[in-house]
N, CA, C and O atoms as a Maestro MAE file, in Angstrom:
{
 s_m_m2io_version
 :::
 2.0.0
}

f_m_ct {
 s_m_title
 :::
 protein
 m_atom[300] {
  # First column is atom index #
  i_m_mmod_type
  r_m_x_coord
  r_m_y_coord
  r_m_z_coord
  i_m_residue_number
  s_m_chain_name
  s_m_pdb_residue_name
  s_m_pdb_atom_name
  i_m_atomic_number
  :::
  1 25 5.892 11.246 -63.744 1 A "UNK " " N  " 7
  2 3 7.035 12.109 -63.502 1 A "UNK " " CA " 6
  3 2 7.146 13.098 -64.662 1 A "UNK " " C  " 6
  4 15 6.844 12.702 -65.788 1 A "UNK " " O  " 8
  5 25 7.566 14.387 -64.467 2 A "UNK " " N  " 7
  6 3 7.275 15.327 -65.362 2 A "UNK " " CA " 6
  7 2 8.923 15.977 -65.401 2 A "UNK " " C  " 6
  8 15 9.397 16.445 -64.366 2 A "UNK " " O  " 8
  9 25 9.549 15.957 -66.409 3 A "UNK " " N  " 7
  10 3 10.993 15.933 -66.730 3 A "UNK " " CA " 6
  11 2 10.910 17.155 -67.394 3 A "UNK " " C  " 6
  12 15 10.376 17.096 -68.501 3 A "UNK " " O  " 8
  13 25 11.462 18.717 -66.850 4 A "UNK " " N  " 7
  14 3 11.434 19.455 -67.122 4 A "UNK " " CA " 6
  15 2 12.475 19.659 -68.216 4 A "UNK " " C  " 6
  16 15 13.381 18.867 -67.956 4 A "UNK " " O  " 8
  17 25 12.882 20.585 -69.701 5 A "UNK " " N  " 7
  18 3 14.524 21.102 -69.599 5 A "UNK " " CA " 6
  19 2 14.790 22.133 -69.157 5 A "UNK " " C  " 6
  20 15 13.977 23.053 -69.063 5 A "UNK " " O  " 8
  21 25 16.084 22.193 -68.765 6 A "UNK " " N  " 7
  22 3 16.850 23.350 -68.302 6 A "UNK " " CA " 6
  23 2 16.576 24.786 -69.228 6 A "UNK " " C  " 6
  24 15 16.884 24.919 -70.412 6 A "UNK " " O  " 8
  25 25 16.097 25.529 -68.600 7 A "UNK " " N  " 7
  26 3 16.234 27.209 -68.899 7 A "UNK " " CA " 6
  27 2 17.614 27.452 -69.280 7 A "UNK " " C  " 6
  28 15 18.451 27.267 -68.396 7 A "UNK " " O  " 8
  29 25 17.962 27.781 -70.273 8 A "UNK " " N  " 7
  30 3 19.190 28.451 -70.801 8 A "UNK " " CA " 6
  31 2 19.173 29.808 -71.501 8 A "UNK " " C  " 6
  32 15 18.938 29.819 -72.709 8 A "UNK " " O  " 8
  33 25 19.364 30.773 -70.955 9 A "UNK " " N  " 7
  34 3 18.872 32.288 -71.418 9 A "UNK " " CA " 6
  35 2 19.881 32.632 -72.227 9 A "UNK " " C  " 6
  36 15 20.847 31.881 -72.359 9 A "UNK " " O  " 8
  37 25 19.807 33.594 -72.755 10 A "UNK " " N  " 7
  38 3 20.579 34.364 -73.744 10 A "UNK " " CA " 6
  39 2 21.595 33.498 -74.973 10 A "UNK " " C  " 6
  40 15 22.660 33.853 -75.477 10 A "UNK " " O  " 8
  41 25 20.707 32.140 -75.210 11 A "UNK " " N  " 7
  42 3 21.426 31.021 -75.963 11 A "UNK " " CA " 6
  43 2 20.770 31.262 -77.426 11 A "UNK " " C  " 6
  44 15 19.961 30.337 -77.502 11 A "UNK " " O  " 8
  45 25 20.696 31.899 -78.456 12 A "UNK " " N  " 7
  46 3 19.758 32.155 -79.490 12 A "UNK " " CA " 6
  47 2 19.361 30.321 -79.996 12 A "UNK " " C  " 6
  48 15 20.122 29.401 -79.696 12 A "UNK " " O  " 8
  49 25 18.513 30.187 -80.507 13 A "UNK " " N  " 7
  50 3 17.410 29.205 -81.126 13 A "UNK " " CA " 6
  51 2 18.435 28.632 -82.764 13 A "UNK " " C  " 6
  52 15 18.899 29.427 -83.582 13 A "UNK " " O  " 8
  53 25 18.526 27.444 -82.828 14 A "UNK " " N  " 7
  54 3 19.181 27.147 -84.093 14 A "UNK " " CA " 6
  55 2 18.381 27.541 -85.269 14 A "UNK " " C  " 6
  56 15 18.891 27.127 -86.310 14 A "UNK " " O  " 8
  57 25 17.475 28.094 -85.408 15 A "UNK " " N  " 7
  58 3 16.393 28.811 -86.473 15 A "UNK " " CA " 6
  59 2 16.910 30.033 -86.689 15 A "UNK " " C  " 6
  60 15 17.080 30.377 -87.858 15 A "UNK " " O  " 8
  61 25 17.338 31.124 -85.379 16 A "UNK " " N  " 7
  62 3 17.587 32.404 -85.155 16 A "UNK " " CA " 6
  63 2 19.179 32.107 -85.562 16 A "UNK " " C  " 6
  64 15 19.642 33.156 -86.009 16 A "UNK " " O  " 8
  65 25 20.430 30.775 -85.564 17 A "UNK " " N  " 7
  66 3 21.360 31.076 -85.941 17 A "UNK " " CA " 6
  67 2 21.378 30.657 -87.755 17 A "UNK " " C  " 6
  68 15 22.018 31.123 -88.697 17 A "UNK " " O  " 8
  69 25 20.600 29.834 -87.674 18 A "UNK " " N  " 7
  70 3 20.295 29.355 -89.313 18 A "UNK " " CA " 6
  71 2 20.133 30.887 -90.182 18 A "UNK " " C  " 6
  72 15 20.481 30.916 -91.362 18 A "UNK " " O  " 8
  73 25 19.629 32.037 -89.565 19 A "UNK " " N  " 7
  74 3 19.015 32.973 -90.102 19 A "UNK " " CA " 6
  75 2 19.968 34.213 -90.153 19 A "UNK " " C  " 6
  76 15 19.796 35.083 -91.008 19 A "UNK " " O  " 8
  77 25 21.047 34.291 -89.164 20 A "UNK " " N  " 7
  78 3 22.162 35.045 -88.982 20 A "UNK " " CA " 6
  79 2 23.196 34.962 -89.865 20 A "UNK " " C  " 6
  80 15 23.782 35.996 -90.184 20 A "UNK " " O  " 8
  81 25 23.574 33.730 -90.389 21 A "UNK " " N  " 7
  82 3 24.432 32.530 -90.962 21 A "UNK " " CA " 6
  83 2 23.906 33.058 -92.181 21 A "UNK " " C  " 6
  84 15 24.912 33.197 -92.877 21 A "UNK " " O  " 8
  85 25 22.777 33.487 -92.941 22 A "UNK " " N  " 7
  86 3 22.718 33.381 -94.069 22 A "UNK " " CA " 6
  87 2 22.565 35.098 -94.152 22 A "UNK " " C  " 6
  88 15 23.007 35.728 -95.113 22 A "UNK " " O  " 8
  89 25 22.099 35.533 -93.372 23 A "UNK " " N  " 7
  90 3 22.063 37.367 -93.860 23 A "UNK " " CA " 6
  91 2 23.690 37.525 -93.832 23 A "UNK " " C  " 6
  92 15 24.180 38.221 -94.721 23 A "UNK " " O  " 8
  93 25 24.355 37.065 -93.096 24 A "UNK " " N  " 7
  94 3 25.880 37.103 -92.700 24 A "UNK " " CA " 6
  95 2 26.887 37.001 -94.410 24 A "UNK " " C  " 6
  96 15 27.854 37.470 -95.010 24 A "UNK " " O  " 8
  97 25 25.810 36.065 -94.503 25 A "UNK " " N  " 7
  98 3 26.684 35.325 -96.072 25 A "UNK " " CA " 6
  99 2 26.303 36.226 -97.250 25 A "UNK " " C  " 6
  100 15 26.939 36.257 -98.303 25 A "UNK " " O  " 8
  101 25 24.949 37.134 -96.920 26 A "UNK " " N  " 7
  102 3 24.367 37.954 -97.810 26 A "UNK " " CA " 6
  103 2 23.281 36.967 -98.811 26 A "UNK " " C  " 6
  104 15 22.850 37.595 -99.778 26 A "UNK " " O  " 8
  105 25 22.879 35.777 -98.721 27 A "UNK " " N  " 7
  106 3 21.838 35.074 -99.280 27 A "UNK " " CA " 6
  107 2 20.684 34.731 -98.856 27 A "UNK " " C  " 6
  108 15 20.414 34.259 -97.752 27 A "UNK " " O  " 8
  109 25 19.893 34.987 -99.832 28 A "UNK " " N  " 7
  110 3 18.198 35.222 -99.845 28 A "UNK " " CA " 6
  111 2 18.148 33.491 -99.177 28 A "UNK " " C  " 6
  112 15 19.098 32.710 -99.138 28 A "UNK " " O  " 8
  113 25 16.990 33.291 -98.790 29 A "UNK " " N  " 7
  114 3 16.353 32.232 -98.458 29 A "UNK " " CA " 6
  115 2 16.602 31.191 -99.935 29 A "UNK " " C  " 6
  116 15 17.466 30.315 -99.900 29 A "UNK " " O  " 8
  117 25 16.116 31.317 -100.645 30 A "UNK " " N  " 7
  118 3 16.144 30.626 -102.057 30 A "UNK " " CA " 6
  119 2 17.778 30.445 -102.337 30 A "UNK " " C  " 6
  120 15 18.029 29.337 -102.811 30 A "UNK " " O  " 8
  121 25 18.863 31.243 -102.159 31 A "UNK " " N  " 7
  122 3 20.119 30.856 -102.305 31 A "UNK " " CA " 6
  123 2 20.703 30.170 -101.377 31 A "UNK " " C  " 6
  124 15 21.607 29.382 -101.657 31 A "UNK " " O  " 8
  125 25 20.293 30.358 -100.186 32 A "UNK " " N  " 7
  126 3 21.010 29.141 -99.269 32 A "UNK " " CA " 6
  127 2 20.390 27.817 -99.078 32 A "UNK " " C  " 6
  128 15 21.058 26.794 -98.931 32 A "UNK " " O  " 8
  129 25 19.118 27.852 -99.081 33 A "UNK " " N  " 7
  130 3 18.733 26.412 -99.744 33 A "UNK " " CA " 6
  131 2 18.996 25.507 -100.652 33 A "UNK " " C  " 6
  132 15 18.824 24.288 -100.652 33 A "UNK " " O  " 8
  133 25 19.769 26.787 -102.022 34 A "UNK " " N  " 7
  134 3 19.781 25.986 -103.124 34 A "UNK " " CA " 6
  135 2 21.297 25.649 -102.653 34 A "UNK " " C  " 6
  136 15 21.626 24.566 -103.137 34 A "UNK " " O  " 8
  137 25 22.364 26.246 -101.839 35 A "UNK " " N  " 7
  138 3 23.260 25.872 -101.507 35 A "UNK " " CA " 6
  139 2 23.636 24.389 -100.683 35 A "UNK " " C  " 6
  140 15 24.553 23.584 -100.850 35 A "UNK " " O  " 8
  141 25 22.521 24.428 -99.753 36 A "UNK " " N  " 7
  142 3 22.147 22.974 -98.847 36 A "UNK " " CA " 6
  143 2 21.839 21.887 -99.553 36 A "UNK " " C  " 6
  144 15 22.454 20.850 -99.309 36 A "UNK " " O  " 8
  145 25 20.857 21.908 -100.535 37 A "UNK " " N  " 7
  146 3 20.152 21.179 -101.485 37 A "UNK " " CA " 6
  147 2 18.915 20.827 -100.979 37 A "UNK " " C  " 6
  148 15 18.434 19.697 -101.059 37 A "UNK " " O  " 8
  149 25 18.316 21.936 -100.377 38 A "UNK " " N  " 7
  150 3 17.076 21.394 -99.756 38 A "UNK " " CA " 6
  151 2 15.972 22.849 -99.767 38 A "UNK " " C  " 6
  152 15 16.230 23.928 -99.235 38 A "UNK " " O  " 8
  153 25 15.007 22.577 -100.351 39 A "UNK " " N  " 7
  154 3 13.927 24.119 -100.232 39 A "UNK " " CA " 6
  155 2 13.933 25.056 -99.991 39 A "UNK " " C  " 6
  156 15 14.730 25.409 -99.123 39 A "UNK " " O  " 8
  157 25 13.106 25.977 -100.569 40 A "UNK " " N  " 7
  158 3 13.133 27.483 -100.020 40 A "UNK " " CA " 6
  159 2 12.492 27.239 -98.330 40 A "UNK " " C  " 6
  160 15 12.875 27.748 -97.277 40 A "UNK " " O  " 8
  161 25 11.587 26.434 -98.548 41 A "UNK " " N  " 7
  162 3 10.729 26.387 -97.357 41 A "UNK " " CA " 6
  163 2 10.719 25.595 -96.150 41 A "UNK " " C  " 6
  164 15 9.979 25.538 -95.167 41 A "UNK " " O  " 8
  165 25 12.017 24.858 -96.615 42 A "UNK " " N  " 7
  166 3 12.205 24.479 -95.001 42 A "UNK " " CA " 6
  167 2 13.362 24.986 -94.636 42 A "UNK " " C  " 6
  168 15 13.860 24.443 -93.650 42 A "UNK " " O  " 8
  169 25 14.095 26.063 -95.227 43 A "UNK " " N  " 7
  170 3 14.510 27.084 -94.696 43 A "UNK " " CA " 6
  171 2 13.670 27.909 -93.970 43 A "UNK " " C  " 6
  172 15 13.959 28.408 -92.882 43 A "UNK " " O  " 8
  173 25 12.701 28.043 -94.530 44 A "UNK " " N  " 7
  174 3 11.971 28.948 -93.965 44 A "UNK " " CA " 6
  175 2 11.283 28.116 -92.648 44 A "UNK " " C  " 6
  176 15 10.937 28.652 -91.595 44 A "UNK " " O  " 8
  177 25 11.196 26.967 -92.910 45 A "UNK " " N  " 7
  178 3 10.798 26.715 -91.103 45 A "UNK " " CA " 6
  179 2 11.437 26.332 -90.368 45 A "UNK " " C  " 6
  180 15 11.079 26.120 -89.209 45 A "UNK " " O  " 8
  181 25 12.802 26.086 -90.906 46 A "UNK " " N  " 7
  182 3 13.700 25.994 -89.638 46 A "UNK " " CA " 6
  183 2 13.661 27.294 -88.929 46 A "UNK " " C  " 6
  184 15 13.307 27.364 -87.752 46 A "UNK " " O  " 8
  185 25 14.164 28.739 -89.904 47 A "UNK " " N  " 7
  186 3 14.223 29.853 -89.355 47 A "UNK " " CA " 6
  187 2 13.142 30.415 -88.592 47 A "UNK " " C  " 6
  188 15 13.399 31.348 -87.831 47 A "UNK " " O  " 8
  189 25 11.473 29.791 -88.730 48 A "UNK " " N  " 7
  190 3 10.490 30.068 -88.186 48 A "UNK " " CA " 6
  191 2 10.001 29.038 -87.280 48 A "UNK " " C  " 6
  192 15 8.782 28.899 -87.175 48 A "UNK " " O  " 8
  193 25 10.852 28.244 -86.564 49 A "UNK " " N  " 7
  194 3 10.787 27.635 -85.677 49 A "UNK " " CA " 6
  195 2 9.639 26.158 -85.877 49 A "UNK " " C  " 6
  196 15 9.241 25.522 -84.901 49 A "UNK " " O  " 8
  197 25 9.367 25.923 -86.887 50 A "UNK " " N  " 7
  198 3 8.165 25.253 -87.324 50 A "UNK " " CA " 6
  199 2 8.720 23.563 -87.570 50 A "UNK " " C  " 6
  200 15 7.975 22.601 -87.754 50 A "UNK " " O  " 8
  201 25 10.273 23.539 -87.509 51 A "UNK " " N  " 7
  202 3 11.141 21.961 -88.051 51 A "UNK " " CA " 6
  203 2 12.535 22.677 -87.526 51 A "UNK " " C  " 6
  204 15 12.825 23.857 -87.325 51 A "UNK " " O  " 8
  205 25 13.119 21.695 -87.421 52 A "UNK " " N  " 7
  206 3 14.744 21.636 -86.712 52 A "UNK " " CA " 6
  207 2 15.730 21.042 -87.799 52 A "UNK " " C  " 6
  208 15 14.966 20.399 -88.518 52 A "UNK " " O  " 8
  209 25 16.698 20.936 -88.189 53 A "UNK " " N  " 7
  210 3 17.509 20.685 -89.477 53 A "UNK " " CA " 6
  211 2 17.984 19.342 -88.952 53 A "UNK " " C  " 6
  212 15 18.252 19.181 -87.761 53 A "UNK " " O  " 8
  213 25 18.064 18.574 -89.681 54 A "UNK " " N  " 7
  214 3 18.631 16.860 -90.025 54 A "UNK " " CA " 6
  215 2 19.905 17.168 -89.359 54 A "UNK " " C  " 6
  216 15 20.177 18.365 -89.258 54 A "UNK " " O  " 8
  217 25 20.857 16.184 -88.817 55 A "UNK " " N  " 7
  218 3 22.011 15.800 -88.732 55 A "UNK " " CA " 6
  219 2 22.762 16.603 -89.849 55 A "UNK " " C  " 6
  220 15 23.548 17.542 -89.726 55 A "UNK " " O  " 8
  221 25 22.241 15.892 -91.117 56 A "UNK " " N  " 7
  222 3 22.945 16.149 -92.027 56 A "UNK " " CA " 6
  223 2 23.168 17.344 -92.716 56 A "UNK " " C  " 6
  224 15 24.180 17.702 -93.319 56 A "UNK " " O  " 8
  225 25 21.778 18.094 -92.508 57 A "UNK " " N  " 7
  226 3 21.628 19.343 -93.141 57 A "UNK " " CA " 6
  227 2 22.383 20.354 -91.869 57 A "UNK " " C  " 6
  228 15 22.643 21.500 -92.234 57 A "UNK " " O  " 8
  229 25 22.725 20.004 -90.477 58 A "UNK " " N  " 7
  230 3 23.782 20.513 -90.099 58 A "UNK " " CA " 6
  231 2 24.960 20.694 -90.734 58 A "UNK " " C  " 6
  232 15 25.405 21.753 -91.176 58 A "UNK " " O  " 8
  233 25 25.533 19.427 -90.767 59 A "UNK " " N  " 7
  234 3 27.211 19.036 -91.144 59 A "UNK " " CA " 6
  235 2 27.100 19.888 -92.704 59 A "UNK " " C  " 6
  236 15 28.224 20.241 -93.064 59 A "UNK " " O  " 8
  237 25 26.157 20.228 -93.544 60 A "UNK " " N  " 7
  238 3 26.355 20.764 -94.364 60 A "UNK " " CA " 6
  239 2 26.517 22.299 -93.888 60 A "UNK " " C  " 6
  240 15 27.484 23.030 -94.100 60 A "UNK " " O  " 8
  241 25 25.314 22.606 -93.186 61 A "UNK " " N  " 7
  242 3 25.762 24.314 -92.389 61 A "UNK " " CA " 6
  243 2 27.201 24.268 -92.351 61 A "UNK " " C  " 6
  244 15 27.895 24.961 -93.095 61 A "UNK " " O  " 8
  245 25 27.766 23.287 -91.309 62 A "UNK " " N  " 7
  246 3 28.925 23.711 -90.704 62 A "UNK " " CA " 6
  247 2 30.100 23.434 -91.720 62 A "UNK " " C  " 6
  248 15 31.097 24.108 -91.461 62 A "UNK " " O  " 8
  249 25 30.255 22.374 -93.116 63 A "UNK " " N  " 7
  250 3 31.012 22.794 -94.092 63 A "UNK " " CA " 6
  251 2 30.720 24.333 -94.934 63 A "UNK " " C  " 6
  252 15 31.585 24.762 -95.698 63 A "UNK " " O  " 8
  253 25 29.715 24.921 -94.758 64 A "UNK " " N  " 7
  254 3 29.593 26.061 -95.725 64 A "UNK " " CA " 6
  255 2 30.257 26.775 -94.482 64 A "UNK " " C  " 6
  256 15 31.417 26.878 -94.880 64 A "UNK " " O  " 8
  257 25 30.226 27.318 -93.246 65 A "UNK " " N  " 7
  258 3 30.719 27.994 -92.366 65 A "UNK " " CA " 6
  259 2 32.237 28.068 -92.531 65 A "UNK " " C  " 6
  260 15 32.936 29.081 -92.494 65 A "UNK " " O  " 8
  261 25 32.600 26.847 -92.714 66 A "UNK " " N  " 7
  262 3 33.965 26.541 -92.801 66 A "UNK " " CA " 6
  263 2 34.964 27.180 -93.995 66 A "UNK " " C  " 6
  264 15 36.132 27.550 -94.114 66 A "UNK " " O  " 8
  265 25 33.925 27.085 -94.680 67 A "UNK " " N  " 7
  266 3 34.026 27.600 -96.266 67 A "UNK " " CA " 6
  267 2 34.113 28.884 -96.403 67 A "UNK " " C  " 6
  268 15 34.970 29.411 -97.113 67 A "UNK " " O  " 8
  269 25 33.181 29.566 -95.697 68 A "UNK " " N  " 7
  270 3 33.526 30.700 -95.399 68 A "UNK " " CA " 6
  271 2 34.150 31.858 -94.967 68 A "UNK " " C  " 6
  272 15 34.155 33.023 -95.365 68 A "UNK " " O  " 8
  273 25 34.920 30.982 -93.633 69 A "UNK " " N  " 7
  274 3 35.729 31.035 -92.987 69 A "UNK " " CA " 6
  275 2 37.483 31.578 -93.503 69 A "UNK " " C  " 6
  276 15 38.140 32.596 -93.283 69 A "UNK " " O  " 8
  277 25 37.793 30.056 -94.416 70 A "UNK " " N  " 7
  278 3 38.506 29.923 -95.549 70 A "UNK " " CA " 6
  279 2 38.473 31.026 -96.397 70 A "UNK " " C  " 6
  280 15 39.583 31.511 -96.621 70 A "UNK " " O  " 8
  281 25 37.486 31.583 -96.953 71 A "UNK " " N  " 7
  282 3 37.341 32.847 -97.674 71 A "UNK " " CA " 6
  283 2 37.772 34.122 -97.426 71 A "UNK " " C  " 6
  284 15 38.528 34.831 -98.091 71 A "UNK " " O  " 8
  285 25 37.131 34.362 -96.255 72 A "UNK " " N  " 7
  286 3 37.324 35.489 -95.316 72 A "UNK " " CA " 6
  287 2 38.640 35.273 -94.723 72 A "UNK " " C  " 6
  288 15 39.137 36.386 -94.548 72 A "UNK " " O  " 8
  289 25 39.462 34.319 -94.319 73 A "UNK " " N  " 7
  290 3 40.771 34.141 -94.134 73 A "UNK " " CA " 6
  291 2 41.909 34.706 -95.450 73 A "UNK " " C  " 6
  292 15 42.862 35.458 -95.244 73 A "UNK " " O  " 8
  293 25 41.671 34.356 -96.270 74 A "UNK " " N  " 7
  294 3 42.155 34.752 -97.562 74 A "UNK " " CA " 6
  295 2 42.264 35.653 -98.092 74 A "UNK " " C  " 6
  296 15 43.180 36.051 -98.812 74 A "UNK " " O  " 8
  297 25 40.779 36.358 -97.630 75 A "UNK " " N  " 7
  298 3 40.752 37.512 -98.150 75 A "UNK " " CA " 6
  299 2 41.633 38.449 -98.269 75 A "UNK " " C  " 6
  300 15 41.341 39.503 -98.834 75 A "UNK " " O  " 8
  :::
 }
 m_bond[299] {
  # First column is bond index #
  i_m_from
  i_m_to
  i_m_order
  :::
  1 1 2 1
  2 2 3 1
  3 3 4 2
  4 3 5 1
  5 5 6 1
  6 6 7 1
  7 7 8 2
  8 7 9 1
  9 9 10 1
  10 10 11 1
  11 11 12 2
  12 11 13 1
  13 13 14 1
  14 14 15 1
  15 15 16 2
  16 15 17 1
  17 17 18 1
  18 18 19 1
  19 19 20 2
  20 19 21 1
  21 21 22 1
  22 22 23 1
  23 23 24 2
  24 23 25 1
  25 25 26 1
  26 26 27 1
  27 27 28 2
  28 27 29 1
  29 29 30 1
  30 30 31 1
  31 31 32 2
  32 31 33 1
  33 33 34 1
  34 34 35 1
  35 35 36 2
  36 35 37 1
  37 37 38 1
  38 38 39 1
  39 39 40 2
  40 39 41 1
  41 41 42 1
  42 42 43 1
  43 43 44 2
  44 43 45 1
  45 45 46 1
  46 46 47 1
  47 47 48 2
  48 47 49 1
  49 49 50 1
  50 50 51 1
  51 51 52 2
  52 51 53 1
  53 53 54 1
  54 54 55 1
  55 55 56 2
  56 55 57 1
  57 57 58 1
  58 58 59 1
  59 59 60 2
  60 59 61 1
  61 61 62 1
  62 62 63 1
  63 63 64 2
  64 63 65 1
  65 65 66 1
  66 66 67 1
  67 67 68 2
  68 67 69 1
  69 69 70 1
  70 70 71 1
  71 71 72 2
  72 71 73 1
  73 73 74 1
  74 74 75 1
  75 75 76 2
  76 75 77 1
  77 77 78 1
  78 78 79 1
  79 79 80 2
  80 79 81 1
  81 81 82 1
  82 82 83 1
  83 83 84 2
  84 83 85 1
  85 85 86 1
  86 86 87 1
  87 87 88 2
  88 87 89 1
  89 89 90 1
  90 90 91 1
  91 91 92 2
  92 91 93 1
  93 93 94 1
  94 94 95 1
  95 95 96 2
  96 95 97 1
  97 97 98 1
  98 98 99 1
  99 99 100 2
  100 99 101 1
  101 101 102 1
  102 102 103 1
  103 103 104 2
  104 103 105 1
  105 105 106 1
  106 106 107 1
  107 107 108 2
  108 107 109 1
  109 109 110 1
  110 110 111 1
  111 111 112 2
  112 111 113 1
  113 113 114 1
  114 114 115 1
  115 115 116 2
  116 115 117 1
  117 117 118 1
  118 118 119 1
  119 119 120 2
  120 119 121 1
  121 121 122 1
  122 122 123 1
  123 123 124 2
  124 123 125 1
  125 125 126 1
  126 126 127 1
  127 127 128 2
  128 127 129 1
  129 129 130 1
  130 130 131 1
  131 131 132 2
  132 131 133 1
  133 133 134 1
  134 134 135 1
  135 135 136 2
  136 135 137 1
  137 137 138 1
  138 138 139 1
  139 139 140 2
  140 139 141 1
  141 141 142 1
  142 142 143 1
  143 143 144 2
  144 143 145 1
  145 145 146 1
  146 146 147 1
  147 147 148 2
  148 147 149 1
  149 149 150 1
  150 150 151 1
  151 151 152 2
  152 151 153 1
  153 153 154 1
  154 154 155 1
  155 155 156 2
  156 155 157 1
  157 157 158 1
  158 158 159 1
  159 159 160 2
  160 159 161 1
  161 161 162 1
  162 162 163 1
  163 163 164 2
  164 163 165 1
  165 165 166 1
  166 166 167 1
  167 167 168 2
  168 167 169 1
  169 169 170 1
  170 170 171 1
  171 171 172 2
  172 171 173 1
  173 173 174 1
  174 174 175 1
  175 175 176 2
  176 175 177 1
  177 177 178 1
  178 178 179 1
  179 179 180 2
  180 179 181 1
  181 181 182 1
  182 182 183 1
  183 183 184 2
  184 183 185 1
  185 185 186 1
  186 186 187 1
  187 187 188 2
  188 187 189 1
  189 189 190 1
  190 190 191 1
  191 191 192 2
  192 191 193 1
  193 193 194 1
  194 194 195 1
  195 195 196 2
  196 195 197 1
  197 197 198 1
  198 198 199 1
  199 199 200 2
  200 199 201 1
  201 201 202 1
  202 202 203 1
  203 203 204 2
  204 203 205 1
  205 205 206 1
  206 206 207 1
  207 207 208 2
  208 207 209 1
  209 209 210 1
  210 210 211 1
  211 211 212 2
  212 211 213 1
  213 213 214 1
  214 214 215 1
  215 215 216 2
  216 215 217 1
  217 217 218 1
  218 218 219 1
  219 219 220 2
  220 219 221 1
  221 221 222 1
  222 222 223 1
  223 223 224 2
  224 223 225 1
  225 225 226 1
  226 226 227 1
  227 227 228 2
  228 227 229 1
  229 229 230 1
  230 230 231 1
  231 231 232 2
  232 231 233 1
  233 233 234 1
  234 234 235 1
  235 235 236 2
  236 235 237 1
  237 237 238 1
  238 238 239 1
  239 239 240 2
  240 239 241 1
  241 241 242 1
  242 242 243 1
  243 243 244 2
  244 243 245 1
  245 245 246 1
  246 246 247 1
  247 247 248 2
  248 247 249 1
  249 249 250 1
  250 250 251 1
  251 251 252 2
  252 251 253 1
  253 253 254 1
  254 254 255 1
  255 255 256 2
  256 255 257 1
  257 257 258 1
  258 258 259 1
  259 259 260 2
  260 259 261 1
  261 261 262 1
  262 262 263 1
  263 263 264 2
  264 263 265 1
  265 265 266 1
  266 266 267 1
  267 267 268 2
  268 267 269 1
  269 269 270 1
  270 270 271 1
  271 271 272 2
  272 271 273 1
  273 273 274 1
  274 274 275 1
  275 275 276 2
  276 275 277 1
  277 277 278 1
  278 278 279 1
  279 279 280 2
  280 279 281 1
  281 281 282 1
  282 282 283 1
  283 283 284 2
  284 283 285 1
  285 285 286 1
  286 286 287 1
  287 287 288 2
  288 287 289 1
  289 289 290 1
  290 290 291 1
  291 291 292 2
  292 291 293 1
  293 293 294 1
  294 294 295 1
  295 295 296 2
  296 295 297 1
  297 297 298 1
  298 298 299 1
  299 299 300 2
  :::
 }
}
């Protein structure tokens, strides 16, 4: 049996939002890694589709988002 997934169009790739998220924030590859606590280079392959981010290295995205958020609220 061959278990297709669903086609979902115009949904961007968590690599392509990993990569939005940080030009957004204005930081180089090397600064948002060092922000995560995790490499220049698996930034760079999440954003190049090459590895997918941990659980954890999500929940950290989504506290810096938050953080940001907070900022830009303030502003």
């Amino acid at each position: 049996m061959n278990i297709k997934k669903p086609l979902v169009r115009n949904q961007p790739e968590v690599g392509q939002l990993i990569r939005r998220l940080r030009l957004v924030a204005g930081l180089t590859q090397e600064q948002f890694a060092a922000s995560l606590g995790v490499t220049y280079s698996t930034i760079n392959r999440w954003e190049n589709k090459r590895s997918q981010p941990s659980p954890l290295a999500i929940e950290k995205i989504e506290r810096m988002l938050k953080a940001m958020d907070e900022q830009f609220y303030y502003f």
